[in-house]
C-alpha positions as CSV (number, residue, x, y, z in Angstrom):
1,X,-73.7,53.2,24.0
2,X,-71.3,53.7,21.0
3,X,-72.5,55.5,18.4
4,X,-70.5,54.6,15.6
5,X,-69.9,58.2,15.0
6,X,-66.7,58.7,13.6
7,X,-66.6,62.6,14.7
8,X,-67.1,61.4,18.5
9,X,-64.5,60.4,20.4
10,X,-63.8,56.6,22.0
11,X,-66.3,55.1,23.6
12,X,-69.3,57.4,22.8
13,X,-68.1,57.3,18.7
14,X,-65.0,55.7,16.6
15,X,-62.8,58.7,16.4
16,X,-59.4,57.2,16.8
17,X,-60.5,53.7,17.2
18,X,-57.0,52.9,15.0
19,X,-54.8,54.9,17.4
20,X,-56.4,53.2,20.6
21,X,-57.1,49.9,19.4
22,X,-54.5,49.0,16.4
23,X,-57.0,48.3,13.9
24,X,-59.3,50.4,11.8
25,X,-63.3,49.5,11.9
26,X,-64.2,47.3,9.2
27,X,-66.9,49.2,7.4
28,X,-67.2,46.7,4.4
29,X,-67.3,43.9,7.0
30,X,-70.4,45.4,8.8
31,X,-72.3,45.6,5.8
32,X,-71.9,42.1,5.4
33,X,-73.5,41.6,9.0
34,X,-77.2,40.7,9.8
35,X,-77.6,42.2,13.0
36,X,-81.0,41.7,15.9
37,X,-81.6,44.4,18.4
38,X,-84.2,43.1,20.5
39,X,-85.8,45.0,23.7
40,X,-89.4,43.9,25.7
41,X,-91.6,47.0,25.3
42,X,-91.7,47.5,29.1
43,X,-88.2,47.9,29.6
44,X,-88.1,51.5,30.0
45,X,-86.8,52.1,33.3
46,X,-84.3,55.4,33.2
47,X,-81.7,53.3,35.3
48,X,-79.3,53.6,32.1
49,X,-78.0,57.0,32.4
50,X,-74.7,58.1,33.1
51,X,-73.9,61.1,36.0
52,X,-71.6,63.4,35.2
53,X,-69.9,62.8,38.3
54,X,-69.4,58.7,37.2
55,X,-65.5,57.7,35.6
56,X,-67.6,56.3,32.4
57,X,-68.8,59.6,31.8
58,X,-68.4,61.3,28.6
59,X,-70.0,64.1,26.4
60,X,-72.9,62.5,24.5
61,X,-72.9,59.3,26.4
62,X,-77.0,59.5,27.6
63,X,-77.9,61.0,24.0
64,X,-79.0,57.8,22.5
65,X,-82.1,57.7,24.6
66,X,-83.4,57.4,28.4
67,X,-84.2,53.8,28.7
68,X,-84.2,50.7,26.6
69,X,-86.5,51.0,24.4
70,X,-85.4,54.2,22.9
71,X,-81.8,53.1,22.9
72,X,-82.8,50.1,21.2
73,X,-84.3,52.1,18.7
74,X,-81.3,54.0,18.1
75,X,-78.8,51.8,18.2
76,X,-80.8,49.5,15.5
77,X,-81.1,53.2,13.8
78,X,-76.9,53.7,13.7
79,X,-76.7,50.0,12.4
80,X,-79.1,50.3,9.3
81,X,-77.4,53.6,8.9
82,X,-73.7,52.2,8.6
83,X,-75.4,49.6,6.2
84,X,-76.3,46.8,8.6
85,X,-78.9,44.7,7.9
86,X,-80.5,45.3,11.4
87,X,-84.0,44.6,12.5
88,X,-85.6,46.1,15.4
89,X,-87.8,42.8,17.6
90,X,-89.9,44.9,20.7
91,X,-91.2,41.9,22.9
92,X,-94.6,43.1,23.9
93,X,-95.2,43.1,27.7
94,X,-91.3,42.1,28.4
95,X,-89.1,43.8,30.8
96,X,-85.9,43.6,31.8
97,X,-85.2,39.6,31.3
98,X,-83.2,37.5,29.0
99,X,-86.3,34.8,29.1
100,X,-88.9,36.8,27.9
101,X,-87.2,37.7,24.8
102,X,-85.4,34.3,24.2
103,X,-87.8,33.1,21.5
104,X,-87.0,36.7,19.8
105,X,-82.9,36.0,19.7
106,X,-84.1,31.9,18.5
107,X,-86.5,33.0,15.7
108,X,-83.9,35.5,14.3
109,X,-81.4,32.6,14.1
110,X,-84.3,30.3,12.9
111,X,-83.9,32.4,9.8
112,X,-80.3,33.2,9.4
C-alpha cells in the first residue's frame, strides 16, 4: 500500500513521485476529495503480505498492517492525515467480497 509518505521512496511513499511520474501530487486537490475506505470485518486473512524474496518487494511495504482490516484502518488513517475527508465503513460479518459491502460503496454515494 502507498503510504503517502513523502520520506519513502516510490511505491511504499511519494519520494520522487515528480522525477518518476512528471507531475508533482496535488496536495490542495486531495483536500478537496471525500474519500470511503470500506472493508467487511472478517476480512482479515494475512494473504496480503509481501516476501522479501517477491520483485514487489520493498522496505516498509507489509508495515501498514497484516490483513485488511488493519490496512483499511491505516490507509483511511494516511488520508484524514493528508487532509482527506475519509471515513472508515467496516461491514460486519463480510469477507473478502465486493457484494457484501456494495450497499456500503452505494450509501456513501447516496450522500455525496
Amino acid at each position: 500500500m502507498n503510504t503517502l509518505d513523502p520520506d519513502r521512496d516510490w511505491f511504499v511513499g511519494v519520494r520522487y513521485v515528480a522525477q518518476r511520474f512528471g507531475q508533482q501530487i496535488d496536495w490542495q486537490g486531495l483536500q478537496r476529495l471525500k474519500a470511503q475506505v470500506v472493508v467487511g470485518s472478517e476480512d482479515t486473512a494475512n494473504d496480503i503480505q509481501i516476501s522479501a524474496r517477491d520483485a514487489l518487494y520493498a522496505d516498509g511495504v507489509n508495515d501498514t498492517g497484516s490483513n485488511r482490516v488493519e490496512r483499511a484502518s491505516f490507509l483511511n488513517g494516511l488520508h484524514r492525515k493528508a487532509g482527506v475527508d475519509s471515513r472508515l465503513d467496516g461491514v460486519q460479518g463480510a469477507a473478502r467480497c465486493a457484494a457484501h459491502v456494495q450497499r456500503a460503496v452505494d450509501a456513501f454515494f447516496r450522500a455525496l
